[in-house]
Each structure stands twice: as C-alpha cells, then as structure tokens.
C-alpha positions in Angstrom: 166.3 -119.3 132.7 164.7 -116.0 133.0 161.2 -117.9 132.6 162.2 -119.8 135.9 163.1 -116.6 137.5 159.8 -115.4 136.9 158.2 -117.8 137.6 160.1 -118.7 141.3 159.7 -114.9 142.3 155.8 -115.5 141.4 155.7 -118.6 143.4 157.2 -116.8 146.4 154.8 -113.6 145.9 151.9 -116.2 146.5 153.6 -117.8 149.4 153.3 -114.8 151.3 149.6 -115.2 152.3 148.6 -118.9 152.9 145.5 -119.7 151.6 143.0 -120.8 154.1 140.4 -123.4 153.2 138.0 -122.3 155.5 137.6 -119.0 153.7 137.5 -121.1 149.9 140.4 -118.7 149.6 142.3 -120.0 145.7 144.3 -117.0 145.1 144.7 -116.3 141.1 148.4 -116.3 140.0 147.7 -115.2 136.2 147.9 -111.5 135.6 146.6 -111.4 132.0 143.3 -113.2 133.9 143.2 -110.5 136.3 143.7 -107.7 134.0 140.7 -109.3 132.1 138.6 -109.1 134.9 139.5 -105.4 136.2 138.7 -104.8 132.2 135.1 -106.1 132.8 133.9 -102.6 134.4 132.5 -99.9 131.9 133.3 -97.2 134.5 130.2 -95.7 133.9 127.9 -94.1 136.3 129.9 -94.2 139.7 133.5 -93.0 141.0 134.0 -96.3 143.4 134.8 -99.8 142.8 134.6 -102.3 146.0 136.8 -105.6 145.4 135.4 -108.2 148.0 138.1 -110.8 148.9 141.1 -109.8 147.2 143.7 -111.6 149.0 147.4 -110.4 147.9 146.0 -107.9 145.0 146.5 -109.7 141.7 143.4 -107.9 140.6 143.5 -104.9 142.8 146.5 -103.6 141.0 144.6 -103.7 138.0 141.9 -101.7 140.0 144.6 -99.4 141.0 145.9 -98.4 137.3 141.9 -96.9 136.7 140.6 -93.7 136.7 138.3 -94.9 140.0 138.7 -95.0 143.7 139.0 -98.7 144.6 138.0 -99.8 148.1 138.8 -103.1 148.9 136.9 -105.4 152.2 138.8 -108.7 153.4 137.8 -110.6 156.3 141.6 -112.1 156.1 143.6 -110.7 158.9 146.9 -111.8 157.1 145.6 -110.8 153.6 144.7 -107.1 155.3 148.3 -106.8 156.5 149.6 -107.7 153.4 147.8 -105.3 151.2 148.7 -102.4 153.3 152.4 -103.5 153.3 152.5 -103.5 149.6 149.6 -100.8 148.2 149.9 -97.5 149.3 147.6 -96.4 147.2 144.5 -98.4 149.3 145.6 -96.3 152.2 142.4 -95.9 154.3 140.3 -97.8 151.7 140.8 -101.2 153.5 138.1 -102.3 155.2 139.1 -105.9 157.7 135.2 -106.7 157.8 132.9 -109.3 156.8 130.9 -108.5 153.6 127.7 -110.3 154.4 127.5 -108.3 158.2 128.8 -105.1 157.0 126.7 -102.0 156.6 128.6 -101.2 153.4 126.6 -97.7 153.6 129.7 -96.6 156.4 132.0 -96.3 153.9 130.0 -95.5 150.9 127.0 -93.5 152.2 124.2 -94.1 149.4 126.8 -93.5 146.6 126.7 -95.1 143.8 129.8 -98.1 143.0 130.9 -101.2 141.5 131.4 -104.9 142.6 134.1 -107.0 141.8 135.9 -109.5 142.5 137.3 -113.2 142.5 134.7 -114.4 144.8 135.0 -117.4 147.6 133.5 -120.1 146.5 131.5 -121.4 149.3 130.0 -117.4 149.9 129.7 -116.3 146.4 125.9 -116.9 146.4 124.8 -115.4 149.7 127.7 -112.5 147.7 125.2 -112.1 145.2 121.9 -111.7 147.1 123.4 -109.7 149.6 124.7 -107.0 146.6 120.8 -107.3 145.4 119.9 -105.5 148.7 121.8 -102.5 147.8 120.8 -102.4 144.1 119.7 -99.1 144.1 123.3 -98.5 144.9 125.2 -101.0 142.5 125.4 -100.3 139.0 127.8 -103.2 138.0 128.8 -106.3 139.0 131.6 -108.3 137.7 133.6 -110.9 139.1 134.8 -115.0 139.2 132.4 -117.6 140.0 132.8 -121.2 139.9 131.6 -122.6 136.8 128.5 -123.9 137.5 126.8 -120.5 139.5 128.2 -118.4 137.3 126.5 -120.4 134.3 123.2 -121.0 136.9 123.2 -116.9 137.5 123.2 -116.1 133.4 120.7 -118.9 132.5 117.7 -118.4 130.6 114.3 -120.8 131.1 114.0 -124.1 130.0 116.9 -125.8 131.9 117.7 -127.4 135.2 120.3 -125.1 135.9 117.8 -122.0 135.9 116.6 -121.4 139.2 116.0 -118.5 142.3 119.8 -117.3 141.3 118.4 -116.9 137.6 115.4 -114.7 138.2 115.9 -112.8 140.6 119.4 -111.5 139.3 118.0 -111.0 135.9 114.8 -108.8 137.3 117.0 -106.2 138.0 120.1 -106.6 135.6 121.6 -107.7 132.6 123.4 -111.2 133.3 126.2 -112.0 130.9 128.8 -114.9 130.9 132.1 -113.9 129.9 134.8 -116.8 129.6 135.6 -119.9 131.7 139.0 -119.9 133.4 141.2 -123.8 134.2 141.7 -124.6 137.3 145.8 -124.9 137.2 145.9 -120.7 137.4 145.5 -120.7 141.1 147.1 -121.8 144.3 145.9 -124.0 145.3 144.0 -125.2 142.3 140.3 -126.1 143.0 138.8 -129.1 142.0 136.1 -127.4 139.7 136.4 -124.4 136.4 135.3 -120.7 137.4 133.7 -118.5 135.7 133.8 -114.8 135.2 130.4 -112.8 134.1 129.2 -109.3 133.9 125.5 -108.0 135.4 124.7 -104.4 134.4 122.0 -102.7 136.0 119.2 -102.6 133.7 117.6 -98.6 132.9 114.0 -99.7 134.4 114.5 -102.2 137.0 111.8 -101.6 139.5 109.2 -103.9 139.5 105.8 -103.4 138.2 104.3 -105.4 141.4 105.4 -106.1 145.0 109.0 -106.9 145.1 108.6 -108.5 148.7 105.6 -110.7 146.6 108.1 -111.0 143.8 111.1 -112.7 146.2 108.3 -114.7 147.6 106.8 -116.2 144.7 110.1 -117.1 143.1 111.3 -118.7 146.2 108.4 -120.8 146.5 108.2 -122.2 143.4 111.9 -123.4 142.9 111.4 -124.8 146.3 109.6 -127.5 144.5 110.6 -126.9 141.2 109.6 -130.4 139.7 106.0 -129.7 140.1 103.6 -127.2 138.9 103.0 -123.3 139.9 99.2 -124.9 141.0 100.9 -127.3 143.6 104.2 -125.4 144.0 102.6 -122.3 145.2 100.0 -124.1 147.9 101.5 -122.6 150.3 100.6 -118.9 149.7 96.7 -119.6 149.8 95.3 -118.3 146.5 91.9 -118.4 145.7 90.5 -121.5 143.5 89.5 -119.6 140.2 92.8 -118.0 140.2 94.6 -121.9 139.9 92.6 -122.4 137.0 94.6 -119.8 135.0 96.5 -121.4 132.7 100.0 -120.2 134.0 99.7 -122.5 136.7 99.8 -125.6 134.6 103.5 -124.5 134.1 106.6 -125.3 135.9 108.7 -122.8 137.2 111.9 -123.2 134.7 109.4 -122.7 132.4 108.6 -119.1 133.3 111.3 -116.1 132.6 111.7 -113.6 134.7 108.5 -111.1 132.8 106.1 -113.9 133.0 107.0 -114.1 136.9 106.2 -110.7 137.3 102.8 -111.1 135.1 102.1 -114.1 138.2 102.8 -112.1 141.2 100.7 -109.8 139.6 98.0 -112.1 139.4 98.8 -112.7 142.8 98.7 -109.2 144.0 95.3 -108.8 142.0 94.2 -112.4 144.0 94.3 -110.7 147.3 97.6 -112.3 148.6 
C-alpha cells in the first residue's frame, strides 16, 4: 500500500510539467539514476555547475545537496516556473534562455564550471559542440545521451560509429561511457536506451597545429568517410607529392584523434 502511495504522489510530481515533444523533453522519474548522475562530477577545479534542461529538478536536487553553486538554464517557460516554485535555493541562478544562443559568459564571466545534465535528444549534439567553444572554460562534462551518441562520442577508431563527434571530443578531453539507462524510467518513455558518460578535460589539450585546420580536416573527411583521406580531402587543394604520403591511403575511421593532428600538420607544412 505504501509502495502505491509512493508511487501515485511520484506520478503526480511529474504531471506537474507536461512534457513537450517539441523540446525531446522525457523527464527522468528514478532518483537513484539521478543521484548517479549528479555523482559523475569530481568537483574539482571550478565552484559552478550549469544543468542544461532540467525540467522539474530530479537531478538538480542532487546538484543542490553539493558543496557547488548550481546554475541551471531551461528554455521551458513552465519548467522555469516550476523550479522557482519549488527550489529556493536556485534563486537568481535560473536562467529562461536558450543554450545554443546564449552568451553563457553573462552569467559566468570566463570562470571556470561544469556541464551536466539529462540532455534533449534531438539538441544533445549541437549541446556538445557548442560546450567545445567554451573549453577553455569547461572542465567536466557529464550528462545523459541517447544510446547511440553517447556510445558514437566515446568511440575509439576502427568502427562505423566513430566519426566528427569522436575526434573532436576526444582532442580535447577524456571520453568515458558510464552505464546505459531502460527506457521505462521516464515519462514519457522514449523509444530508444540513453546513455550517461563522463568527458574530463585533458592536462594538455591545445593543439600542436591549427585548430581551425584541425575542425576542418576532420570535417571533411567524415563527410565522405567511405573513401580515402586522398579523395576525401579533394576539396582542400593539397599539393600532389603530399597525396603520395602514405596516410592518405587510409580512411578516416582509421585514424585516431593523434594521427589527425600528425595530418593537419602535414597540411599546415603543405601550405594549406
């Protein structure tokens, strides 16, 4: 009896923001999941923590129990309503913007500070490469994926999931896939398995060559990832005896991410 209890005044809790599909909004509703995830962060290195979509708080109470000032940015006008109703202790530290079109640098003004979060599916790519702009600024990252990117992010070479997501996460931090989480622990349940991972910021993660180059070279070759570096890479004009090095016989999933810096640098040395 008391586990229906629980369980009804959990149902209800939920009902209080209605998840809109336009926004891939699944909101968690298991709290040893969400303790899991807050768990994730090594607190080390920065005083602020930024949870990007977190609907009704399941894991920004979690947040709230650490020794960390936790900001919090929803674009969910009812979800921003509802965590200022119910958690004080975000007073001021709700930002109702956008992630992707926010200057983040208002609120945190070149500090350092952690990501988390359970991400929106259909965003949680264009998430990741917009917290790669403010690297020098994050840390950590940890958060819920589904499945599949959250696998694609950690890959190494060799397999179809590695890709653009693969490198150019893992040039400037440590990728590492935690544990998978079923889909029946949200509401609404989505139709695929998610994923939770951790990336920490590696010591030495500048780039021994052009980064711009870097981006661009990576890019390009996953464009047409079936072919090799020599045809793959047409596009950026390099000079005939460089095409004859043997690197170019290679595919991109064949490369990891220090023998695409050792190509751009060949690049680089090209001319281009």
């Amino acid at each position: 009896m008391l586990c229906a209890l629980a369980s009804l005044r959990e149902k209800n809790k939920m009902e209080k923001v209605k998840a809109k599909k336009h926004l891939g909004q699944h909101f968690l509703k298991d709290e040893s999941i969400a303790k899991d995830i807050a768990d994730t962060l090594n607190l080390e290195g920065y005083e602020d923590v930024l949870e990007i979509g977190p609907g009704m708080g399941v894991l920004t109470k979690y947040l709230l129990d650490k020794p960390i000032n936790t900001y919090v940015i929803e674009i969910d006008e009812e979800s921003v309503t509802y965590l200022d109703e119910n958690y004080p202790k975000l007073k001021d530290r709700i930002i109702s913007k956008d992630f992707l079109r926010y200057n983040i640098n208002e609120i945190f003004e070149g500090k350092q500070f952690a990501i988390i979060g359970n991400f929106p599916y259909n965003i949680s790519t264009q998430i990741v490469f917009r917290a790669l702009e403010y690297r020098d600024q994050i840390p950590e990252f940890a958060g819920m994926f589904q499945k599949e990117v959250a696998q694609r992010i950690c890959e190494k070479k060799g397999t179809k999931a590695y890709g653009i997501l693969s490198v150019l996460v893992q040039a400037f931090y440590d990728a590492e896939y935690l544990f998978t989480v079923d889909e029946h622990v949200f509401i609404p349940p989505p139709k695929v398995k998610s994923g939770v991972l951790r990336l920490r910021r590696k010591k030495d993660y500048s780039l021994p060559c052009g980064e711009k180059l870097f981006f661009t070279v990576v890019k390009t070759a996953f464009q047409q990832r079936r072919k090799t570096l020599r045809n793959s890479l047409k596009t950026l004009n390099l000079s005939d005896s460089l095409r004859e090095d043997e690197i170019f016989n290679l595919r991109p999933e064949q490369l990891n991410v220090e023998e695409f810096i050792a190509l751009t640098q060949k690049i680089e040395a090209d001319g281009v």
